[in-house]
Structure formats: C-alpha cells, structure tokens
C-alpha positions in Angstrom: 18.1 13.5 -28.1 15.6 14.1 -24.8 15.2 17.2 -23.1 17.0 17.1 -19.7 14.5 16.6 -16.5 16.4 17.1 -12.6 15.9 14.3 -10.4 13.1 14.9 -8.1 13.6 15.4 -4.8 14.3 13.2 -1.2 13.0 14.0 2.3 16.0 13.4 4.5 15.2 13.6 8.6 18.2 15.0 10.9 18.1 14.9 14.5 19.9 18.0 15.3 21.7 19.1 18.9 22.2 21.7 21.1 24.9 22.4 24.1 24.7 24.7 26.8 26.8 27.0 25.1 24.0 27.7 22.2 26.4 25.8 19.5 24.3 23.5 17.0 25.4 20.7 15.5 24.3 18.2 13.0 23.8 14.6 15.0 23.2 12.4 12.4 20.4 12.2 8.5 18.1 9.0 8.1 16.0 7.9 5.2 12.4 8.4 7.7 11.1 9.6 10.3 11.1 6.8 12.8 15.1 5.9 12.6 15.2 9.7 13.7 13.0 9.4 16.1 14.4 5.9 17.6 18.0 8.0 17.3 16.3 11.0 19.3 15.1 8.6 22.0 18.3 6.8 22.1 20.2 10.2 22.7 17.7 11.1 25.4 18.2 8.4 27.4 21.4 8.5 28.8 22.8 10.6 31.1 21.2 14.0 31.3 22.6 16.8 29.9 22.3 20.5 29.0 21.8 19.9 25.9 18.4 19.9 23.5 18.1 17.8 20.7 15.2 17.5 18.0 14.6 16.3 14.5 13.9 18.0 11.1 12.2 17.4 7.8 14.7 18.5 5.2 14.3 18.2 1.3 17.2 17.5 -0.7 17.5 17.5 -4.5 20.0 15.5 -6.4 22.5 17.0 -8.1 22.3 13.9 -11.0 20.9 15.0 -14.1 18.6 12.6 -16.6 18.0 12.8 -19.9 14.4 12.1 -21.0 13.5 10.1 -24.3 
C-alpha cells in the first residue's frame, strides 16, 4: 500500500459584487481569468448601478484524497 498524497490545488476566479448598502455577494466562479473578466464586462454594461463589482484569484484544494504507488 502507497502513502496517501492530497490533490494539488485549482485557481478558481470569482467576480464578486457590491450594493449600495455595503452587502457582498458572491456573483458567479470560472475555471480562468478571461470568462471572469468577459462576466465582469457583461455585468458592467447594463444599466448603471450603485453597485461595484470585481474579480478574485482564489485557490482551492480538493477535498479527494489519492493513494500513491
């Protein structure tokens, strides 16, 4: 039997959101940067608001474990 190795890590992007009462919400995660960014620009677009949106980089780690050989 292997020792038991965590699966490495995954860069996830979130656009993020702000209203006008300070409140911050979670918009929407994608694989890369530029399908956040196209989602920012997308959200930005319409109708003007009071509300501030922007994107981070977040790293998540998998909660599956593997067992090395």
């Amino acid at each position: 039997m292997g020792d038991v190795a965590e699966a490495p890590s995954v860069v996830r992007w979130e656009v993020w959101r702000q209203d006008d009462n300070g409140n911050r919400y979670l918009v929407s995660a994608h694989a890369d940067e530029a399908a956040a960014r196209l989602r920012l620009a997308d959200l930005e677009s319409g109708v003007v608001h009071k509300q501030t949106y922007w994107i981070i980089e977040r790293e998540m780690q998998h909660q599956a474990r593997f067992a090395r050989s």
